[in-house]
N, CA, C and O atoms as a DFTB+ gen file, in Angstrom:
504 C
 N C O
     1  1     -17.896      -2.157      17.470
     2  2     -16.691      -2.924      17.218
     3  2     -16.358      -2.871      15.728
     4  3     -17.195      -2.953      14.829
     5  1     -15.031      -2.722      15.568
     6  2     -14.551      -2.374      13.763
     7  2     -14.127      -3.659      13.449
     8  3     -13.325      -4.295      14.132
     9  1     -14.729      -4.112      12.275
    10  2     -14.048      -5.125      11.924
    11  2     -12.733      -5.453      11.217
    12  3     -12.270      -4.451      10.672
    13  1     -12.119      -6.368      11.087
    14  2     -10.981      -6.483      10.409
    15  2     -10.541      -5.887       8.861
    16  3      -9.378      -5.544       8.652
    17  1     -11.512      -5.807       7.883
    18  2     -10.944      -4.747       7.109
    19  2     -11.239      -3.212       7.238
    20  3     -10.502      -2.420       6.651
    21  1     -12.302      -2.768       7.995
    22  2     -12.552      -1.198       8.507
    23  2     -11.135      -1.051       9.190
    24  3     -10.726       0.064       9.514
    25  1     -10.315      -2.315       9.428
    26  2      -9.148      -1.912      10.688
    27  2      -7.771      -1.666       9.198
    28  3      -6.931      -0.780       9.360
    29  1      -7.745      -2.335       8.189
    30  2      -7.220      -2.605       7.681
    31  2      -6.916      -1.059       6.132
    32  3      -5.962      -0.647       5.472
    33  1      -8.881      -0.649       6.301
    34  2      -8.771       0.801       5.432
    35  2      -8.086       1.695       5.733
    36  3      -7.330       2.403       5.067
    37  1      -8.508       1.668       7.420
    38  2      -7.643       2.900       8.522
    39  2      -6.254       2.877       8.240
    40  3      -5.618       3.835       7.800
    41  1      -5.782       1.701       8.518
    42  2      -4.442       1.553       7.747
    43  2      -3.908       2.306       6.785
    44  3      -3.094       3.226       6.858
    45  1      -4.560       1.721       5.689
    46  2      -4.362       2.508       3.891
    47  2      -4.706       4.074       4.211
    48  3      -4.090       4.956       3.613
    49  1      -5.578       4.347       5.046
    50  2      -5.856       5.966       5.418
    51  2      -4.444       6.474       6.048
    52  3      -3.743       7.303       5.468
    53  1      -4.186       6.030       6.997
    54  2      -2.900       6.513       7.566
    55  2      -1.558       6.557       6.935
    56  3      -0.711       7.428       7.132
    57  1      -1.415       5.130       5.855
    58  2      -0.652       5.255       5.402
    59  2      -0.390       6.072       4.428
    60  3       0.738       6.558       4.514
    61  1      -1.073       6.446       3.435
    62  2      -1.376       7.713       2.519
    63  2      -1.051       8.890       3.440
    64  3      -0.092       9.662       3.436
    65  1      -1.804       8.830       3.992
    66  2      -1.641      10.428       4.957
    67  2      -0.029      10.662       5.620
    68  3       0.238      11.740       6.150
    69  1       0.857       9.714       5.548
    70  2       2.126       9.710       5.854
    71  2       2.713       9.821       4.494
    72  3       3.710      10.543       4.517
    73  1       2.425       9.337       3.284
    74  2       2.721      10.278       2.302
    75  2       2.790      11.314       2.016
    76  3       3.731      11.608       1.278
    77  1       2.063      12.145       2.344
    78  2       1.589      13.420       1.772
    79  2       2.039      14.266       2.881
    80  3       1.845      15.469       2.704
    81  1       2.630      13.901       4.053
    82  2       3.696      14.371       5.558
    83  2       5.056      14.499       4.640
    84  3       5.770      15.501       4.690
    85  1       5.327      13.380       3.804
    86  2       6.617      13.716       3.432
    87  2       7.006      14.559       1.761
    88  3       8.048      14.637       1.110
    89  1       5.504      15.120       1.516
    90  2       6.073      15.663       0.322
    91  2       6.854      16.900       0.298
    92  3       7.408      17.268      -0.738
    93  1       6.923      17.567       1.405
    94  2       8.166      18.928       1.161
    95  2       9.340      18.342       1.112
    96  3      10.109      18.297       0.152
    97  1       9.445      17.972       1.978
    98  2      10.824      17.319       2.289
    99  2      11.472      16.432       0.791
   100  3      12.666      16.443       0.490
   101  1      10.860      16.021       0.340
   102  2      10.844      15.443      -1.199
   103  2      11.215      16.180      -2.314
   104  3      12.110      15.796      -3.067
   105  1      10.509      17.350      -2.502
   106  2      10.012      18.094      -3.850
   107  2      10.705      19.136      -3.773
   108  3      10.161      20.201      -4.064
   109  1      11.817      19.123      -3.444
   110  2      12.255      20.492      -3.336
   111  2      13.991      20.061      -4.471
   112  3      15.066      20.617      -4.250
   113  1      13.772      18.991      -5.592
   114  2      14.855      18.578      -6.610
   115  2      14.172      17.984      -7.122
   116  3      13.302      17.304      -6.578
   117  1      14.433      18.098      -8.684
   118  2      13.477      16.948      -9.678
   119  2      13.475      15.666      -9.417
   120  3      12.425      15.029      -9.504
   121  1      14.883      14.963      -8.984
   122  2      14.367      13.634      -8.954
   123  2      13.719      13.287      -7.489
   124  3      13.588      12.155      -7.024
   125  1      13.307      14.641      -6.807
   126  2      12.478      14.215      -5.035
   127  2      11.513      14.324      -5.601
   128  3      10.727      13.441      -5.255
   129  1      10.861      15.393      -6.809
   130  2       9.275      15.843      -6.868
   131  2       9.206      13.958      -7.837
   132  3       8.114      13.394      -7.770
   133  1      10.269      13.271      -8.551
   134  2       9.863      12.701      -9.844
   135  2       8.886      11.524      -8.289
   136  3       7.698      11.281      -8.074
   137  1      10.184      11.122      -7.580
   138  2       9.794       9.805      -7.027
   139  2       8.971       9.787      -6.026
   140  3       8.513       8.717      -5.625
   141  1       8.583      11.208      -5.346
   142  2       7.311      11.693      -4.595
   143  2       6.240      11.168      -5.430
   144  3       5.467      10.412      -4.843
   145  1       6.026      11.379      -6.595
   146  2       5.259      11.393      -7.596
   147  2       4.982      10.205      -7.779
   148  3       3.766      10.018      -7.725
   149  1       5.677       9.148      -8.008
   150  2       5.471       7.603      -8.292
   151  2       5.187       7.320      -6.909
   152  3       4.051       6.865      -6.774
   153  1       5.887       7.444      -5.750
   154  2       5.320       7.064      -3.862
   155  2       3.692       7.309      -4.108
   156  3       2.962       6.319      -4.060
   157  1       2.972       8.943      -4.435
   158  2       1.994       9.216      -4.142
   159  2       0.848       8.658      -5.031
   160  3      -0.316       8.679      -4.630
   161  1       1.210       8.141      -6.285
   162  2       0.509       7.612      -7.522
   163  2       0.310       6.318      -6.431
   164  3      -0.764       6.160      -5.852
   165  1       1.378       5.488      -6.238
   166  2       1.351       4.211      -5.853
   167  2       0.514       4.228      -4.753
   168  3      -0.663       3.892      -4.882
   169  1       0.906       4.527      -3.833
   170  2       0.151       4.762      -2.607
   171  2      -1.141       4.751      -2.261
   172  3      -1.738       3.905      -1.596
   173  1      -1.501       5.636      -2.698
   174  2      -2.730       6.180      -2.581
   175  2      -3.806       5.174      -3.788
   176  3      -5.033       5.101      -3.728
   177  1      -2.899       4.485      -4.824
   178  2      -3.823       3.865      -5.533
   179  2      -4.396       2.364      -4.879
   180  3      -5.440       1.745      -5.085
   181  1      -2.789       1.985      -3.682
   182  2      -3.083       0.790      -3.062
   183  2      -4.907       0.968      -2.207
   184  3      -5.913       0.276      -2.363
   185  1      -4.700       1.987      -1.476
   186  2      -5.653       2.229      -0.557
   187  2      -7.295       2.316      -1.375
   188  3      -8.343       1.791      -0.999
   189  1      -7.078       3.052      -2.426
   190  2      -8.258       3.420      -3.172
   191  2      -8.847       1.975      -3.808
   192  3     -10.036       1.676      -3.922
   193  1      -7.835       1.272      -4.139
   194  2      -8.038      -0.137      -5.123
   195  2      -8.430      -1.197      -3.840
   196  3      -9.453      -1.859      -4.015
   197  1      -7.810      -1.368      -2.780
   198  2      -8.625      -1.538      -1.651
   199  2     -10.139      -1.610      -1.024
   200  3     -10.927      -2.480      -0.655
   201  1     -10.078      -0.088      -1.128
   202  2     -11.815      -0.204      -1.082
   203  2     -12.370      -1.094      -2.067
   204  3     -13.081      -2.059      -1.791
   205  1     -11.964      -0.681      -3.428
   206  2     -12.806      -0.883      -4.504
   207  2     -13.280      -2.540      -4.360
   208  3     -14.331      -3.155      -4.541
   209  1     -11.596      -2.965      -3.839
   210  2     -11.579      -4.857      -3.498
   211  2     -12.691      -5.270      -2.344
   212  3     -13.119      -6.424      -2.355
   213  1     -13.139      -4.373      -1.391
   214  2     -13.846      -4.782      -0.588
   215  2     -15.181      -4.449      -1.495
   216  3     -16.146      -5.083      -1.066
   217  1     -15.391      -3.898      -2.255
   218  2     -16.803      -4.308      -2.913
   219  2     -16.602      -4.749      -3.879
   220  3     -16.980      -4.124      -4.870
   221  1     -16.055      -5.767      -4.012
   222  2     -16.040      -6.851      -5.012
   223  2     -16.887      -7.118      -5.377
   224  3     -17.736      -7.160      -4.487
   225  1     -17.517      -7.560      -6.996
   226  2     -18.670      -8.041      -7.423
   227  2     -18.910      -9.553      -7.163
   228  3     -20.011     -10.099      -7.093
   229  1     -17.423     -10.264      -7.004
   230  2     -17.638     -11.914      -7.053
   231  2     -16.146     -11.865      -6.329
   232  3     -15.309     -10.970      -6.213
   233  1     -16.213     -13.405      -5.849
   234  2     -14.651     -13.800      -5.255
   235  2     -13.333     -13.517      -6.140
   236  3     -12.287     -13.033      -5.708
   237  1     -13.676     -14.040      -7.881
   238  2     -12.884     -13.411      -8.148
   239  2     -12.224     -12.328      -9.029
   240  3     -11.230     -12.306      -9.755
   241  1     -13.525     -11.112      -8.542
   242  2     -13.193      -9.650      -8.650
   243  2     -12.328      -9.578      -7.473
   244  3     -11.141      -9.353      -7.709
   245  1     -12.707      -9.734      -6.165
   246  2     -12.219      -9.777      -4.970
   247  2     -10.308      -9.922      -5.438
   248  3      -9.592      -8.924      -5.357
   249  1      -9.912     -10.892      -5.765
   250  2      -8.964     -11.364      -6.228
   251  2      -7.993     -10.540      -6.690
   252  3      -6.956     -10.196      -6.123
   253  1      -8.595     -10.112      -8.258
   254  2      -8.126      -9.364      -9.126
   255  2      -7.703      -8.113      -8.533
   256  3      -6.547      -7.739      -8.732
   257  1      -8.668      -7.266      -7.672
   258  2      -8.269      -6.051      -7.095
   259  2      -7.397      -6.594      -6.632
   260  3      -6.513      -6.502      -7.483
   261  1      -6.975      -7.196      -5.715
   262  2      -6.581      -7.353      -4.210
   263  2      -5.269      -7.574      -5.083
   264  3      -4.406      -6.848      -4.590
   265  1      -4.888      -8.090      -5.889
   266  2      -3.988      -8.531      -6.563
   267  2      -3.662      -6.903      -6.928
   268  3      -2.826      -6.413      -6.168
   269  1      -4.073      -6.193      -7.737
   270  2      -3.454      -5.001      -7.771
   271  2      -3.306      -3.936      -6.726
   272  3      -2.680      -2.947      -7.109
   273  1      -3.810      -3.915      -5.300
   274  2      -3.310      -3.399      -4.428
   275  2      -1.828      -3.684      -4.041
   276  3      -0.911      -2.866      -4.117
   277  1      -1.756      -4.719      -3.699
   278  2      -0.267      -6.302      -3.744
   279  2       0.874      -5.585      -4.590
   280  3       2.059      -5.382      -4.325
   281  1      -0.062      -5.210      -5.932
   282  2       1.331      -4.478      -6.869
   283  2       1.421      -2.903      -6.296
   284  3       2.534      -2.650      -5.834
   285  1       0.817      -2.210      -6.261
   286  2       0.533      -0.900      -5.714
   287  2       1.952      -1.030      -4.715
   288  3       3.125      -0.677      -4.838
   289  1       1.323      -1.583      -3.896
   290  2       2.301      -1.858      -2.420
   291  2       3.500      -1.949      -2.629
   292  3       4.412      -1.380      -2.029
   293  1       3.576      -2.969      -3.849
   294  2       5.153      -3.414      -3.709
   295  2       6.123      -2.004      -4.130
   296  3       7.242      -1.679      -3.734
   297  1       5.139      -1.306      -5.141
   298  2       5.689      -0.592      -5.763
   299  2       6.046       0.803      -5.129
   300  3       6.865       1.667      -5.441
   301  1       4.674       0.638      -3.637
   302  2       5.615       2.338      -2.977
   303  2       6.740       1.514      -2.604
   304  3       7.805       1.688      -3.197
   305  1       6.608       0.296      -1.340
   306  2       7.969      -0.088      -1.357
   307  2       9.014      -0.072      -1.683
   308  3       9.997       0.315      -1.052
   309  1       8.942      -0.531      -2.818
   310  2      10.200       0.053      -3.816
   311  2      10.472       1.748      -3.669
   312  3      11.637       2.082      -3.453
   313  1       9.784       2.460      -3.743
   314  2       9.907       4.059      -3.783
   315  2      10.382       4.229      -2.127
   316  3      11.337       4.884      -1.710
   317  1       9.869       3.809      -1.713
   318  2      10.122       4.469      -0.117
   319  2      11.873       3.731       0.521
   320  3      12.732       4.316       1.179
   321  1      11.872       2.195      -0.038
   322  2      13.770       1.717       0.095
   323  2      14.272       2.940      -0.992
   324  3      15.288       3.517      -0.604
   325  1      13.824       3.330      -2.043
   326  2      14.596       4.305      -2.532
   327  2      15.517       5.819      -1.656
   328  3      16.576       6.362      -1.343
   329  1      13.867       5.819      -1.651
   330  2      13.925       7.612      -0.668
   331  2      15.320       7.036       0.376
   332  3      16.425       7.577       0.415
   333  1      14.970       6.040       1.016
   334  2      15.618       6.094       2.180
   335  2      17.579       5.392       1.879
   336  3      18.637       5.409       2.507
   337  1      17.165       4.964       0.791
   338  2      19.011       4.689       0.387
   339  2      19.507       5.887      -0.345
   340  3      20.733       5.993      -0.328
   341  1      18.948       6.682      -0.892
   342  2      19.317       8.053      -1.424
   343  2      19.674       9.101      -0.768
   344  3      20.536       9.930      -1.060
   345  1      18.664       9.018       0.552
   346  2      18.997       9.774       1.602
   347  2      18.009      10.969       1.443
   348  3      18.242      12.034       2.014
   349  1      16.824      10.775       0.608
   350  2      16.002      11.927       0.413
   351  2      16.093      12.728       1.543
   352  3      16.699      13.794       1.650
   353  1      15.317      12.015       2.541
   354  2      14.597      12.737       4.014
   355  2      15.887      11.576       5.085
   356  3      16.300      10.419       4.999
   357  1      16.023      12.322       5.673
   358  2      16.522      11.325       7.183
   359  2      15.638      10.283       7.371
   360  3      14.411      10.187       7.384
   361  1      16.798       9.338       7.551
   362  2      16.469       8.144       7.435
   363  2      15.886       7.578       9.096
   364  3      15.451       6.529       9.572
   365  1      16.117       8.644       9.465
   366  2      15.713       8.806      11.268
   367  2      14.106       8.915      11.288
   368  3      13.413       8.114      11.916
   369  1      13.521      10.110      10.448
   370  2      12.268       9.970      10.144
   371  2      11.549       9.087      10.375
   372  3      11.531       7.979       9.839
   373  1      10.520       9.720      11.651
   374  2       9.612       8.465      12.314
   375  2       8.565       8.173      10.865
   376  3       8.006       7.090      10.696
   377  1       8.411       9.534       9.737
   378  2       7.469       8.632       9.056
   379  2       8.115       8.316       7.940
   380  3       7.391       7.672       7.181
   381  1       8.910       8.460       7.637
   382  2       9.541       7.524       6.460
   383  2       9.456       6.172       7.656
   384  3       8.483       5.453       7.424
   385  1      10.015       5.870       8.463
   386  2      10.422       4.620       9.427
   387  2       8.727       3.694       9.226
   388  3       8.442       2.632       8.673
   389  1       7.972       4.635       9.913
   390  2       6.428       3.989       9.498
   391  2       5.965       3.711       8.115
   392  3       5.233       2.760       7.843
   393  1       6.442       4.627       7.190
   394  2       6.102       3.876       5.772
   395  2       6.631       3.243       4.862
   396  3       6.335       3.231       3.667
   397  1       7.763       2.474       5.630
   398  2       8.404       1.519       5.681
   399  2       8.149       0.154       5.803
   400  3       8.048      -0.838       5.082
   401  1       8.061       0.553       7.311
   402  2       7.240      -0.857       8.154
   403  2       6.031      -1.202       7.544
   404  3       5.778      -2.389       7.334
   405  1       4.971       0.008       7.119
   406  2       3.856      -0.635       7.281
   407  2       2.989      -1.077       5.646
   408  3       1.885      -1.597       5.481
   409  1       4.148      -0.562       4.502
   410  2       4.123      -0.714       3.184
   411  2       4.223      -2.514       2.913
   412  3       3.713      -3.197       2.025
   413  1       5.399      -3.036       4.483
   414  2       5.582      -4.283       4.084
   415  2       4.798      -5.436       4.742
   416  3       4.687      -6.621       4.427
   417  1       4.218      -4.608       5.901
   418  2       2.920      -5.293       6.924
   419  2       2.198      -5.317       5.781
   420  3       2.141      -6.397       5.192
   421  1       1.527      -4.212       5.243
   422  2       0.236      -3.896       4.284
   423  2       0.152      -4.976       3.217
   424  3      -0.904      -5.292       2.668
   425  1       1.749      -5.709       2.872
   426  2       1.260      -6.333       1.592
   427  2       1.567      -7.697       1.693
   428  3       1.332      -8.459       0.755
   429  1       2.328      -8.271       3.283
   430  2       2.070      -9.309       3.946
   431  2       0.813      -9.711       3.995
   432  3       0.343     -10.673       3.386
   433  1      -0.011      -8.642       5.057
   434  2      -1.728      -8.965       5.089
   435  2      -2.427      -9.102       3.807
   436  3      -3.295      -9.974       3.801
   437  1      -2.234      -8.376       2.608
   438  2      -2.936      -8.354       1.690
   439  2      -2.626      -9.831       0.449
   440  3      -3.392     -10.306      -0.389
   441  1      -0.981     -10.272       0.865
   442  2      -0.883     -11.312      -0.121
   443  2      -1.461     -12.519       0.541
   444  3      -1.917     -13.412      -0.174
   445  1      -1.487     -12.645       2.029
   446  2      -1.900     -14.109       3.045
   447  2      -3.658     -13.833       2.458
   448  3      -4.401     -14.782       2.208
   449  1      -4.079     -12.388       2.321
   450  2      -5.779     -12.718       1.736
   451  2      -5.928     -13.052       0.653
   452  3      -6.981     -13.629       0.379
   453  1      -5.043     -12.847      -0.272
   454  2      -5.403     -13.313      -1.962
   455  2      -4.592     -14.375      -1.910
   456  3      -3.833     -14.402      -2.879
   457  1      -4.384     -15.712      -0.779
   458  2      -4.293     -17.007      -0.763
   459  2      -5.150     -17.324      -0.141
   460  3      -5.692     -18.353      -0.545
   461  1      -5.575     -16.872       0.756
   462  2      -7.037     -17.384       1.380
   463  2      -8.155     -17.410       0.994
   464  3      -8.993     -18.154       1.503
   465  1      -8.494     -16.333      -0.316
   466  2      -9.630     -16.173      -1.091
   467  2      -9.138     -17.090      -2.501
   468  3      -9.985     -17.557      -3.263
   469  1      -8.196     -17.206      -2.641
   470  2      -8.020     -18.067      -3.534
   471  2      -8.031     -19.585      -3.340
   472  3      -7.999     -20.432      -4.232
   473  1      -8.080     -19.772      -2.064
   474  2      -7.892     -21.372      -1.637
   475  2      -9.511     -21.227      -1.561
   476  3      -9.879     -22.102      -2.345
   477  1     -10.263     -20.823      -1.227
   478  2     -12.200     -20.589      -1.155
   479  2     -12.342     -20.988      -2.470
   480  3     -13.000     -22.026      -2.420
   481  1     -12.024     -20.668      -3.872
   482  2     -12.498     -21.110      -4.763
   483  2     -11.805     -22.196      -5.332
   484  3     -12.242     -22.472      -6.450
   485  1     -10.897     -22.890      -4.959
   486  2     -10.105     -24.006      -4.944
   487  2     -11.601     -25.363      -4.584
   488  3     -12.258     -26.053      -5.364
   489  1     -11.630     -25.214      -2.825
   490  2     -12.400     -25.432      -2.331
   491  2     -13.987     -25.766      -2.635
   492  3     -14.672     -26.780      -2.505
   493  1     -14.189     -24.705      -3.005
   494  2     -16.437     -24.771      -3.690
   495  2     -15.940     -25.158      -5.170
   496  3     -16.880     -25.174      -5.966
   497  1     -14.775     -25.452      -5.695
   498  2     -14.953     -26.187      -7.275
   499  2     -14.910     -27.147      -6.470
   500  3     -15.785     -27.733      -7.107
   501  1     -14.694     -27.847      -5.651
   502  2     -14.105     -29.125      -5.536
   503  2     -15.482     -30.147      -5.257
   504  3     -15.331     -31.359      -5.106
Protein backbone atom coordinates (compact mmCIF):
# COMPACT_ATOMS: atom_id res chain seq x y z
CA UNK A 1 0.00 0.00 0.00
CA UNK A 2 1.53 3.64 -1.11
CA UNK A 3 1.20 6.09 1.15
CA UNK A 4 -0.04 9.54 0.80
CA UNK A 5 3.08 11.36 -0.14
CA UNK A 6 4.69 8.27 -2.37
CA UNK A 7 1.02 9.14 -4.00
CA UNK A 8 1.75 12.70 -4.04
CA UNK A 9 5.79 12.26 -5.63
CA UNK A 10 4.07 10.17 -8.45
CA UNK A 11 2.26 13.18 -8.99
CA UNK A 12 5.36 15.66 -9.23
CA UNK A 13 6.77 12.58 -11.47
CA UNK A 14 3.98 12.80 -13.88
CA UNK A 15 3.68 16.15 -13.76
CA UNK A 16 7.26 16.97 -14.94
CA UNK A 17 7.03 14.26 -17.39
CA UNK A 18 4.06 16.27 -19.02
CA UNK A 19 6.49 18.98 -19.27
CA UNK A 20 8.99 17.67 -21.14
CA UNK A 21 5.71 16.07 -23.66
CA UNK A 22 5.32 19.65 -24.41
CA UNK A 23 8.71 20.90 -25.23
CA UNK A 24 8.61 20.66 -29.19
CA UNK A 25 5.63 22.06 -29.52
CA UNK A 26 7.13 25.10 -27.46
CA UNK A 27 10.70 25.63 -28.76
CA UNK A 28 10.32 25.98 -32.05
CA UNK A 29 10.28 30.54 -31.42
CA UNK A 30 12.35 32.30 -28.85
CA UNK A 31 9.76 33.37 -26.74
CA UNK A 32 8.33 29.22 -26.77
CA UNK A 33 12.09 27.96 -26.05
CA UNK A 34 12.31 31.38 -23.35
CA UNK A 35 8.98 30.23 -21.37
CA UNK A 36 9.53 26.35 -21.92
CA UNK A 37 12.55 27.24 -20.08
CA UNK A 38 11.08 29.01 -16.98
CA UNK A 39 7.82 25.96 -17.13
CA UNK A 40 10.83 23.37 -17.01
CA UNK A 41 13.18 25.28 -14.36
CA UNK A 42 9.92 25.67 -12.30
CA UNK A 43 8.57 22.45 -12.58
CA UNK A 44 10.77 20.15 -12.15
CA UNK A 45 12.27 22.23 -9.20
CA UNK A 46 8.66 21.90 -7.47
CA UNK A 47 8.99 18.05 -7.61
CA UNK A 48 12.77 17.85 -6.75
CA UNK A 49 12.27 20.44 -3.66
CA UNK A 50 9.49 18.05 -2.71
CA UNK A 51 11.44 15.19 -2.13
CA UNK A 52 14.00 17.17 -0.50
CA UNK A 53 10.72 18.45 1.92
CA UNK A 54 9.94 14.92 2.67
CA UNK A 55 13.35 14.52 4.27
CA UNK A 56 13.16 17.25 6.25
CA UNK A 57 15.65 17.62 9.05
CA UNK A 58 12.96 19.20 11.59
CA UNK A 59 9.21 20.42 11.21
CA UNK A 60 10.47 23.48 10.36
CA UNK A 61 12.81 22.49 7.53
CA UNK A 62 9.68 20.57 6.53
CA UNK A 63 8.05 24.02 6.22
CA UNK A 64 10.59 26.00 4.56
CA UNK A 65 10.88 23.47 1.62
CA UNK A 66 7.35 22.92 1.31
CA UNK A 67 7.03 26.60 1.20
CA UNK A 68 9.30 26.72 -1.80
CA UNK A 69 7.69 23.98 -3.71
CA UNK A 70 4.19 26.33 -3.12
CA UNK A 71 6.40 29.01 -5.02
CA UNK A 72 7.76 26.60 -7.68
CA UNK A 73 4.07 25.71 -8.38
CA UNK A 74 2.70 28.92 -8.48
CA UNK A 75 5.21 29.85 -10.78
CA UNK A 76 4.75 26.96 -13.56
CA UNK A 77 1.19 28.06 -13.12
CA UNK A 78 1.78 31.18 -14.10
CA UNK A 79 3.87 29.76 -17.22
CA UNK A 80 1.41 27.20 -18.24
CA UNK A 81 -2.01 30.22 -18.03
CA UNK A 82 0.63 31.82 -20.21
CA UNK A 83 1.31 29.07 -22.83
CA UNK A 84 -2.30 28.62 -22.96
CA UNK A 85 -3.54 32.49 -23.41
CA UNK A 86 -0.81 32.94 -26.06
CA UNK A 87 -1.90 30.08 -27.75
CA UNK A 88 1.56 28.34 -27.68
CA UNK A 89 0.20 24.66 -28.11
CA UNK A 90 -3.70 24.09 -28.51
CA UNK A 91 -5.40 24.85 -25.91
CA UNK A 92 -7.34 21.46 -26.62
CA UNK A 93 -4.16 19.69 -25.50
CA UNK A 94 -4.99 16.91 -23.13
CA UNK A 95 -1.52 17.77 -21.58
CA UNK A 96 -1.35 21.27 -21.42
CA UNK A 97 -5.29 20.62 -19.98
CA UNK A 98 -3.53 18.20 -17.27
CA UNK A 99 -0.83 20.65 -16.43
CA UNK A 100 -3.14 22.90 -15.76
CA UNK A 101 -5.39 21.13 -13.54
CA UNK A 102 -2.89 19.51 -11.72
CA UNK A 103 -0.22 22.59 -11.18
CA UNK A 104 -3.36 23.97 -9.20
CA UNK A 105 -4.41 20.57 -7.33
CA UNK A 106 -0.48 20.28 -6.59
CA UNK A 107 -0.34 23.57 -4.75
CA UNK A 108 -3.85 23.33 -3.12
CA UNK A 109 -2.46 19.98 -1.48
CA UNK A 110 0.83 21.41 -0.79
CA UNK A 111 -0.44 24.90 0.77
CA UNK A 112 -3.46 22.87 3.14
CA UNK A 113 0.18 20.87 4.35
CA UNK A 114 2.26 23.90 5.19
CA UNK A 115 -0.97 24.89 7.42
CA UNK A 116 -1.18 21.73 8.92
CA UNK A 117 2.50 21.44 9.74
CA UNK A 118 2.42 24.76 10.78
CA UNK A 119 -0.58 24.51 13.12
CA UNK A 120 1.75 21.17 14.79
CA UNK A 121 4.16 23.67 15.93
CA UNK A 122 1.61 26.21 17.01
CA UNK A 123 0.31 23.33 19.05
CA UNK A 124 3.72 21.49 20.95
CA UNK A 125 4.73 25.40 21.83
CA UNK A 126 1.64 25.61 23.50
Amino acid sequence: MSSFSDDISERFMNFVISIIKIEQQLCTTYSGRHIYGQLFRAGTSSGANYEEARAGESRADFIHKMQIVLKELRESHFWIKLIIGAKFVNSQDEVLEFLHKESKELANIIAKSIVTAKSKIVKTSS
